[in-house]
Backbone as CSV, one residue per row, in Angstrom:
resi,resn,N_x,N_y,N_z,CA_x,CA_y,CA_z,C_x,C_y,C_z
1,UNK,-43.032,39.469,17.907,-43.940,39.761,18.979,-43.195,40.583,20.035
2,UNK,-43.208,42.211,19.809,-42.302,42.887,20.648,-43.191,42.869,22.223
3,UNK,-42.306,43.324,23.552,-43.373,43.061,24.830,-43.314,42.160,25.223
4,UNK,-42.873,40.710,24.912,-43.260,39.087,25.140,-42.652,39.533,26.345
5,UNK,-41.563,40.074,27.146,-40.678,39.651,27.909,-40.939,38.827,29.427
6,UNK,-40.092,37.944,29.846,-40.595,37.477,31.028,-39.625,37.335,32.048
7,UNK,-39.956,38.171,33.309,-38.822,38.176,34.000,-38.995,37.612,35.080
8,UNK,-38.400,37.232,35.647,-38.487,35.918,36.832,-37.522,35.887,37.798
9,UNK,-37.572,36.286,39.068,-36.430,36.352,39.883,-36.525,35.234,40.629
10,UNK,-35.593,34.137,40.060,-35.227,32.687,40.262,-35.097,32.659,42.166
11,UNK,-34.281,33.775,42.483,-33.987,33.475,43.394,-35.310,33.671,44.716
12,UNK,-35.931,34.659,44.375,-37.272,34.701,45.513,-37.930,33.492,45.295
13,UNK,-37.689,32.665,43.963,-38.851,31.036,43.761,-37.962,30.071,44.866
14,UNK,-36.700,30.330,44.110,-35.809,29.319,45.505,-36.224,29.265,46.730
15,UNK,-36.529,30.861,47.515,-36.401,31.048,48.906,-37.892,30.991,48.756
16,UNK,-38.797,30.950,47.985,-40.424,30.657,48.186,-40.337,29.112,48.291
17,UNK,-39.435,28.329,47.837,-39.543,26.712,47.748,-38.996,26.529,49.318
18,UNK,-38.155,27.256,49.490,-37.187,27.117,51.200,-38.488,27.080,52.069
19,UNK,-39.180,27.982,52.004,-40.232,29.146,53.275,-41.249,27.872,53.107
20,UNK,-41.741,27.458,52.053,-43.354,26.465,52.089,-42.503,24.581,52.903
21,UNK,-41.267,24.566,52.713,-40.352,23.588,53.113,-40.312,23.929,54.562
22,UNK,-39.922,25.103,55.128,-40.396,25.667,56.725,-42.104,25.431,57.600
23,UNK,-42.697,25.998,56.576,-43.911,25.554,56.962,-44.318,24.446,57.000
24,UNK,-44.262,23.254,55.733,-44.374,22.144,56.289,-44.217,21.433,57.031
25,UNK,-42.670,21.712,57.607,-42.191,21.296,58.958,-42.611,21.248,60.086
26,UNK,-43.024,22.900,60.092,-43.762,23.599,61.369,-45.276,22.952,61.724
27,UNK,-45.985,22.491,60.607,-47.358,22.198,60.782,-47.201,20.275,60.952
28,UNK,-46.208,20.194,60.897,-46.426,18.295,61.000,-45.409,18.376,62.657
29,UNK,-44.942,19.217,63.040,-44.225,19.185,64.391,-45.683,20.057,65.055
30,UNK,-46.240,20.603,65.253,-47.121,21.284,65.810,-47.367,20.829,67.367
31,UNK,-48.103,19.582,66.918,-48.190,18.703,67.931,-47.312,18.600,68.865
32,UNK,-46.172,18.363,68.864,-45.074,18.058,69.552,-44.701,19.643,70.307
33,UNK,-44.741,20.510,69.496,-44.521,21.625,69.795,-45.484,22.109,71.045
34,UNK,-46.859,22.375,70.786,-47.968,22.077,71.392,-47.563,21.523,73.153
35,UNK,-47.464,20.191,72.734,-47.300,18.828,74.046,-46.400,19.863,74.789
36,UNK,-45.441,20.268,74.108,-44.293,20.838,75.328,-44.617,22.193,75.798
37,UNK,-45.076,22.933,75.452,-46.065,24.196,75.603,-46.953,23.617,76.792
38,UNK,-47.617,23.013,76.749,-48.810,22.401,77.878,-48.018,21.656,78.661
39,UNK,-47.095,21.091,78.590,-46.427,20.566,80.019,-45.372,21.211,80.380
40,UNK,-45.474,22.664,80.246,-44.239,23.745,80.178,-45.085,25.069,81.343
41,UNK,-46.791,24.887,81.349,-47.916,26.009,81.579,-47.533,25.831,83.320
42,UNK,-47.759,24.759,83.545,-47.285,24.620,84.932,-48.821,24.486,85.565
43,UNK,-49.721,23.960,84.775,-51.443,24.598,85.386,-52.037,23.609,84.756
44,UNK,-52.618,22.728,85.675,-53.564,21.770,84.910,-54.480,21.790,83.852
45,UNK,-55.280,22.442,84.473,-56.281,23.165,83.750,-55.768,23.784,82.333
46,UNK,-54.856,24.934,82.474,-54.031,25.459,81.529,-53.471,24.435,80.380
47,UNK,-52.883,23.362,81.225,-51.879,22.429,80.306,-53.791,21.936,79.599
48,UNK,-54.077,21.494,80.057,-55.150,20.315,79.278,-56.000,21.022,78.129
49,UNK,-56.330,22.730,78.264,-56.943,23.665,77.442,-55.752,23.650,76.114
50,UNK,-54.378,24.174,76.740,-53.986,23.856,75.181,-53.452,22.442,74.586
51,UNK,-53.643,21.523,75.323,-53.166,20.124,74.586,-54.554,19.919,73.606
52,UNK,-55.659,20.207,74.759,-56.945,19.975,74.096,-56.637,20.803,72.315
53,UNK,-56.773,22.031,72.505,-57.179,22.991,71.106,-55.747,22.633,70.659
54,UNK,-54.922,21.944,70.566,-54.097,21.480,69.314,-54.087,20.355,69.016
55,UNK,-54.501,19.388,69.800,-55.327,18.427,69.170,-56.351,18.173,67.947
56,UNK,-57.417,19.203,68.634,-58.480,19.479,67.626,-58.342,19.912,66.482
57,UNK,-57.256,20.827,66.462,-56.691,21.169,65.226,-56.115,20.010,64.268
58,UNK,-55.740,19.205,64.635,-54.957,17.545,63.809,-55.467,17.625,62.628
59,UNK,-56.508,17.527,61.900,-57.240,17.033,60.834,-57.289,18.056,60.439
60,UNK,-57.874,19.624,60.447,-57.119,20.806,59.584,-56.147,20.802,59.546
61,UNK,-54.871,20.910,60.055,-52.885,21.274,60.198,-52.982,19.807,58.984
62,UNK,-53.458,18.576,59.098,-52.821,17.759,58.222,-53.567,18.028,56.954
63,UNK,-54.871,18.123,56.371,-55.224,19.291,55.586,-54.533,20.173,54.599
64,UNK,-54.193,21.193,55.545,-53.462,22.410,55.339,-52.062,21.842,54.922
65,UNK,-51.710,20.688,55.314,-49.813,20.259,55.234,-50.168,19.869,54.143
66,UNK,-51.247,19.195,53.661,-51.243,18.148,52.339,-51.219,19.316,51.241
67,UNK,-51.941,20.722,51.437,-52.109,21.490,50.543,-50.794,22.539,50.171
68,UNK,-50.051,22.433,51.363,-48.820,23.383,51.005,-48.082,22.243,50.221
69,UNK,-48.171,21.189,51.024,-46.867,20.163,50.248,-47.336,20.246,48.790
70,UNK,-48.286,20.200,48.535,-48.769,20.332,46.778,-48.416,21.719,46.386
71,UNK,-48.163,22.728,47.009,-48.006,23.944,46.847,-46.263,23.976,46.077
72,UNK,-45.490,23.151,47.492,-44.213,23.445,47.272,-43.436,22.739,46.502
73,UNK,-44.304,21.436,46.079,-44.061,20.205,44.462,-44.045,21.204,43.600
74,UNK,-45.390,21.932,43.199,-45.335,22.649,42.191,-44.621,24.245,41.799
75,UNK,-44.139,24.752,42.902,-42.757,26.003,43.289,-42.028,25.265,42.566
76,UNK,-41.144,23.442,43.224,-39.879,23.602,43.376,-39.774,23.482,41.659
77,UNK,-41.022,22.492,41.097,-41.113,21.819,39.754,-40.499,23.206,38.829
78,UNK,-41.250,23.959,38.970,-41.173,25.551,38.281,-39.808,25.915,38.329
79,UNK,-39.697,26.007,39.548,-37.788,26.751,39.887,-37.174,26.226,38.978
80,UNK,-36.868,24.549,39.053,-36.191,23.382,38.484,-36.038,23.824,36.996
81,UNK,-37.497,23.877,36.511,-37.823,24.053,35.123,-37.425,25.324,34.348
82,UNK,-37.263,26.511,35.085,-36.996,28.022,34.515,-35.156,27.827,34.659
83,UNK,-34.823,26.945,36.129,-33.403,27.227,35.969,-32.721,26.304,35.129
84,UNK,-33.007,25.435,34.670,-32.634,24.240,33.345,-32.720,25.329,32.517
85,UNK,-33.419,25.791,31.994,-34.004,26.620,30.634,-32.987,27.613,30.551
86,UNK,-32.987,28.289,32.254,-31.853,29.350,31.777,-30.276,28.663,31.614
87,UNK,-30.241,27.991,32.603,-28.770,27.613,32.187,-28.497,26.964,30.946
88,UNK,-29.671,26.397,30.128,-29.213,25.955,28.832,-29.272,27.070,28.101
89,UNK,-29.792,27.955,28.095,-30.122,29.050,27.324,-28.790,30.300,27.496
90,UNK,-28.254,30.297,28.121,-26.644,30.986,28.826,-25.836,29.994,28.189
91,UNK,-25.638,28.722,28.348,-24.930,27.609,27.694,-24.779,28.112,26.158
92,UNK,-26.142,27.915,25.285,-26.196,28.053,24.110,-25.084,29.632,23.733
93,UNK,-25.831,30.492,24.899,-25.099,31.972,24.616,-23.459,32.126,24.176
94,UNK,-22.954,31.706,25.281,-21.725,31.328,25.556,-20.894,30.895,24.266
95,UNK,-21.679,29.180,23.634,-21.076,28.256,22.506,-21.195,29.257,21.695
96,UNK,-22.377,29.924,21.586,-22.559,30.506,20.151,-21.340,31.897,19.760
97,UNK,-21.314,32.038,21.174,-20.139,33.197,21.126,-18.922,32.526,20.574
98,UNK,-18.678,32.154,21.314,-17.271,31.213,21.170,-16.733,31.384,19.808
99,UNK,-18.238,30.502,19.106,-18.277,29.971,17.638,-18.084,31.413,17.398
100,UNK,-18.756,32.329,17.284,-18.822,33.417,16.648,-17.263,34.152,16.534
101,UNK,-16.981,33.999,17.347,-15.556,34.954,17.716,-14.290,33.567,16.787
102,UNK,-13.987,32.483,16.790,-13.871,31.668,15.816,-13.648,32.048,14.729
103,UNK,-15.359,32.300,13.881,-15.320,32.208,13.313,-15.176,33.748,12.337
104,UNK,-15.152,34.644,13.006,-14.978,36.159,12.779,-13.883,36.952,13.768
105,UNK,-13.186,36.888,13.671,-11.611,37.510,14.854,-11.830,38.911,14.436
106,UNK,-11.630,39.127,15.780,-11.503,40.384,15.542,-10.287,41.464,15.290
107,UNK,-10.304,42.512,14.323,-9.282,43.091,13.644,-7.950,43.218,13.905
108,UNK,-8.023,43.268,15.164,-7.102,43.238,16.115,-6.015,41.423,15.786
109,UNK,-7.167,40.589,16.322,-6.678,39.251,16.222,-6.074,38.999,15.114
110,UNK,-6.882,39.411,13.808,-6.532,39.085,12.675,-5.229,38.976,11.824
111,UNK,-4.522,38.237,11.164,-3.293,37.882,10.655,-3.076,38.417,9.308
């Protein structure tokens, strides 16, 4: 089956597993983030408008957290799974060389 090929740059899945690990963070601190923002405005009124609208937000942001965190289970699962595969698959490369060179020296080596 010529074409099959599949190429995968391990390392953008890593730093895609890092970045959804950032965001989760960011959306379960919000709040807190928020609180200090509004007692930072210096304006009553001001402070209570944005404590209010990030409040309201609570139940979407936790939502949205439940859906990345399922997002970034199934990234890291993947990463995990392609980089096992390759490193056994480089492993195998390697032995088989080994064996190969073993078992065929080359002309040079040869006695």
């Amino acid at each position: 089956m010529s074409g099959a090929d599949l190429n995968l740059d391990l390392n953008r899945l890593e730093q895609l597993d890092t970045d959804l690990n950032a965001v989760i963070s960011e959306f379960k601190n919000a709040d807190d983030f928020s609180d200090a923002v509004a007692d930072a405005t210096g304006h009553d009124g001001l402070h209570d408008h944005v404590r209010d609208f990030a409040h309201k937000w609570n139940e979407k942001r936790k939502s949205m957290t439940t859906n990345v965190e399922n997002l970034q289970k199934q990234v890291h699962a993947i990463s995990n799974g392609f980089k096992q595969v390759d490193d056994g698959l480089a492993k195998a490369l390697r032995e088989a060389s080994s064996e190969g060179a073993k078992s065929y020296p080359s002309p040079k080596n040869a006695k």
